[in-house]
MIZA-701971 format. One record per atom (N, C-alpha, C, O): x, y, z. Coordinates in steps of 0.2 Angstrom, whole numbers, padded with zeros to 4 digits, always signed. Each point is the difference from the previous one (the first is absolute). Layout:
N
XYZ
...
END
This chain:
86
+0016-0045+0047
-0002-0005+0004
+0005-0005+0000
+0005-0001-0004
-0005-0004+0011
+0006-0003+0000
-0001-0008-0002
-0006-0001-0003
+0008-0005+0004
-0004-0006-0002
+0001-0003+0006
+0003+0004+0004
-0003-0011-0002
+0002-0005+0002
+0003-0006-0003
-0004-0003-0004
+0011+0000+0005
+0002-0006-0004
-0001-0007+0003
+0002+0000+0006
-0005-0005-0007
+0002-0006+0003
+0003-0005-0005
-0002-0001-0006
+0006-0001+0009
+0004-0005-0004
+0001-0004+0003
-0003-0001+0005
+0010-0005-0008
+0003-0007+0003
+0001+0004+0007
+0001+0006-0002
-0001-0007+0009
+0002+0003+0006
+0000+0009-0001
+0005+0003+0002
-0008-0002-0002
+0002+0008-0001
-0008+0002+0000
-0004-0002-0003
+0003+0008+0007
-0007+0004+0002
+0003+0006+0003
+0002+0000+0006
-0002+0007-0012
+0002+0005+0000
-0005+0007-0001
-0006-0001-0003
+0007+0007+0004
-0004+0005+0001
+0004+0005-0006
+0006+0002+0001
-0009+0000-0007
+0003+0004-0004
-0003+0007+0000
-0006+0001-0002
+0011+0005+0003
-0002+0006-0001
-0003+0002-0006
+0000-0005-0004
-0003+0010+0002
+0001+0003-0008
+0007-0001-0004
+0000-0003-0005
+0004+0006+0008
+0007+0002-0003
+0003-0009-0002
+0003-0002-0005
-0004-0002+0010
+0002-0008-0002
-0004-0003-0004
+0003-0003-0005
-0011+0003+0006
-0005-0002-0006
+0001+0002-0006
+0000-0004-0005
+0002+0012+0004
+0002+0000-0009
+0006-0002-0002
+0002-0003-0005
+0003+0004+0011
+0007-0003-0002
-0001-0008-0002
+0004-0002-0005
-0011-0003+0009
+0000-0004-0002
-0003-0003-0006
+0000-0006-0002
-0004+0011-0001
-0002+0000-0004
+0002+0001-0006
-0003-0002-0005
+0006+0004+0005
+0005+0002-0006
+0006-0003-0001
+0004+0000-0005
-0002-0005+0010
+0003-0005+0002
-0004-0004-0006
+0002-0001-0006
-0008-0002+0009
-0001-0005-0003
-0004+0002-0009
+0000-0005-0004
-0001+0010+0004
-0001-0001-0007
+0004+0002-0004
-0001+0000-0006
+0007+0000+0007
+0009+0002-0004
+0000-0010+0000
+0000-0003-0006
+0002-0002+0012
-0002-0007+0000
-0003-0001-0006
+0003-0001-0005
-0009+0002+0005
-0005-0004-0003
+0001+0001-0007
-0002-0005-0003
+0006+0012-0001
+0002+0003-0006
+0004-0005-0001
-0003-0005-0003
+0010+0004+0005
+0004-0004+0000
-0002-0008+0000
+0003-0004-0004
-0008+0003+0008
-0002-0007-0002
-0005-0001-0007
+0000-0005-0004
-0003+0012+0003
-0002+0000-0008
+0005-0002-0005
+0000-0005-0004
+0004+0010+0003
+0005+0000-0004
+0004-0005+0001
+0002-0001-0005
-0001-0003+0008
+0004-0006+0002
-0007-0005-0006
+0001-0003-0006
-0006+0002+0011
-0004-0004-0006
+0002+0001-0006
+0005-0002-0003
-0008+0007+0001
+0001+0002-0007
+0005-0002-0004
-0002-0002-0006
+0010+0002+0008
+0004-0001-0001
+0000-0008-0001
+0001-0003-0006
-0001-0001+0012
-0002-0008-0002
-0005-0005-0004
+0000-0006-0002
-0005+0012+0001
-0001-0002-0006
-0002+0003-0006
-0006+0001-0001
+0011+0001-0001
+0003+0004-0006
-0006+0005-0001
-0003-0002-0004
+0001+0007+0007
-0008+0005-0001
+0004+0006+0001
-0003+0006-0001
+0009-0007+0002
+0003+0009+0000
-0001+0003-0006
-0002+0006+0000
+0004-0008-0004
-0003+0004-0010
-0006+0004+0000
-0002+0005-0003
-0003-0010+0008
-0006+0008+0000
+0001+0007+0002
+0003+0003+0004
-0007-0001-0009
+0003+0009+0001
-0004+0003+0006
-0004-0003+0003
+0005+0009-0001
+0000+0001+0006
-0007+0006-0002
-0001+0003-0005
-0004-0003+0012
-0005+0003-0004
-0002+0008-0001
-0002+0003+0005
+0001+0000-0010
-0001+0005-0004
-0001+0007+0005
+0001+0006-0002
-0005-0006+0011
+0000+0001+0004
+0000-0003+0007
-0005-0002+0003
+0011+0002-0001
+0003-0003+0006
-0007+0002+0006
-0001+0006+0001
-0001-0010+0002
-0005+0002+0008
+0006+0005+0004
+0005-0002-0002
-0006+0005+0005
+0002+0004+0003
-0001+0001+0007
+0001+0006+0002
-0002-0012+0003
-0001-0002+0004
-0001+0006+0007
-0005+0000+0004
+0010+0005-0004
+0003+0006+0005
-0010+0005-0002
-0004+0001+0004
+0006+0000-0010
-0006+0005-0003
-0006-0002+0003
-0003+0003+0003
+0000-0012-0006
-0006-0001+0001
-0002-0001+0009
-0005+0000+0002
+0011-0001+0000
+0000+0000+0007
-0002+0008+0004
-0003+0000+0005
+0005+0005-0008
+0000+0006+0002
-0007+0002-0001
-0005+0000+0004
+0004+0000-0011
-0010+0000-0001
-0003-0004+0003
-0001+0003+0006
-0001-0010-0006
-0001-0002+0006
-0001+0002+0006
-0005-0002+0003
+0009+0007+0000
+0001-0001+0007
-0005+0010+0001
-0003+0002+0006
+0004+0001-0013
-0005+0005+0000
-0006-0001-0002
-0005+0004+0002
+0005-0008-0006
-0009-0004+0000
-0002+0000+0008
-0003+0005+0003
+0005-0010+0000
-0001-0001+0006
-0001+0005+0007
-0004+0000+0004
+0011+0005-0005
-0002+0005+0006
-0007+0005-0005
-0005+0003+0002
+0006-0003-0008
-0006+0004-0002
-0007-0003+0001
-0004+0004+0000
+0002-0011+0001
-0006-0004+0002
+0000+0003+0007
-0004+0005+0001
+0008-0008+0004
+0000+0003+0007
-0001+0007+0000
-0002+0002+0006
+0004+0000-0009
-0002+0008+0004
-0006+0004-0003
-0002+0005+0002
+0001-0010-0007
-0009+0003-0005
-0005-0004+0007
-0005+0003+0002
+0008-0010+0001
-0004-0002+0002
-0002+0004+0007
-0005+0002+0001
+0011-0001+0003
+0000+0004+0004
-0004+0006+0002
-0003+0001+0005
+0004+0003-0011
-0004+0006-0001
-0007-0002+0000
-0004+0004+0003
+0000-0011-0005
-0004+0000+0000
-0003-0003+0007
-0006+0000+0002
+0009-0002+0001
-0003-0002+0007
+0003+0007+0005
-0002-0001+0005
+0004+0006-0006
+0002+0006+0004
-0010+0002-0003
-0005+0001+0004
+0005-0001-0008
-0006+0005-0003
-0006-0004+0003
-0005+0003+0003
+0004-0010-0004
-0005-0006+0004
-0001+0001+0005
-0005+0002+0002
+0013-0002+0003
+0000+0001+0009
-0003+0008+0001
-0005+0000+0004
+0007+0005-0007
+0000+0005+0001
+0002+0002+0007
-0001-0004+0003
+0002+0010+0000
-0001+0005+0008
-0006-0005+0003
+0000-0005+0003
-0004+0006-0004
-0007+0000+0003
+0000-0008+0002
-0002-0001+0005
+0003-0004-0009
+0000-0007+0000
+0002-0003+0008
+0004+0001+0004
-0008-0003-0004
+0006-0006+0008
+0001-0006+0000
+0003-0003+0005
END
């Protein structure tokens, strides 16, 4: 899917390939402004957690959760409409 931006002057159209560019944009940003926190007040000494999120993976399951809902869903309105239905 692609998004739309609006901003200060700016009303732009993004494809897929620019949405995740953008996306990935902004959460590399937002790490950077963590770690930056972090750092100014002195919170960097925390240890790092024991299993890191995985963001890539839970995105993938996710996305087969999803096409597997739609397509159980699907089959069941194929079977409801059936041939004969109008």
């Amino acid at each position: 899917m692609g998004g739309e931006i609006f901003s200060h002057g700016v009303t732009i159209d993004l494809d897929p390939f620019e949405a995740h560019d953008l996306r990935d944009h902004m959460r590399a940003a937002i790490e950077r402004a963590i770690v930056a926190w972090l750092a100014d007040n002195g919170r960097r000494a925390s240890s790092p957690p024991k299993k890191p999120y995985d963001r890539e993976t839970a995105d993938r399951k996710a996305k087969a959760m999803i096409a597997d809902w739609i397509a159980r869903r699907e089959a069941k309105r194929t079977i409801a409409e059936g041939p004969d239905h109008v």
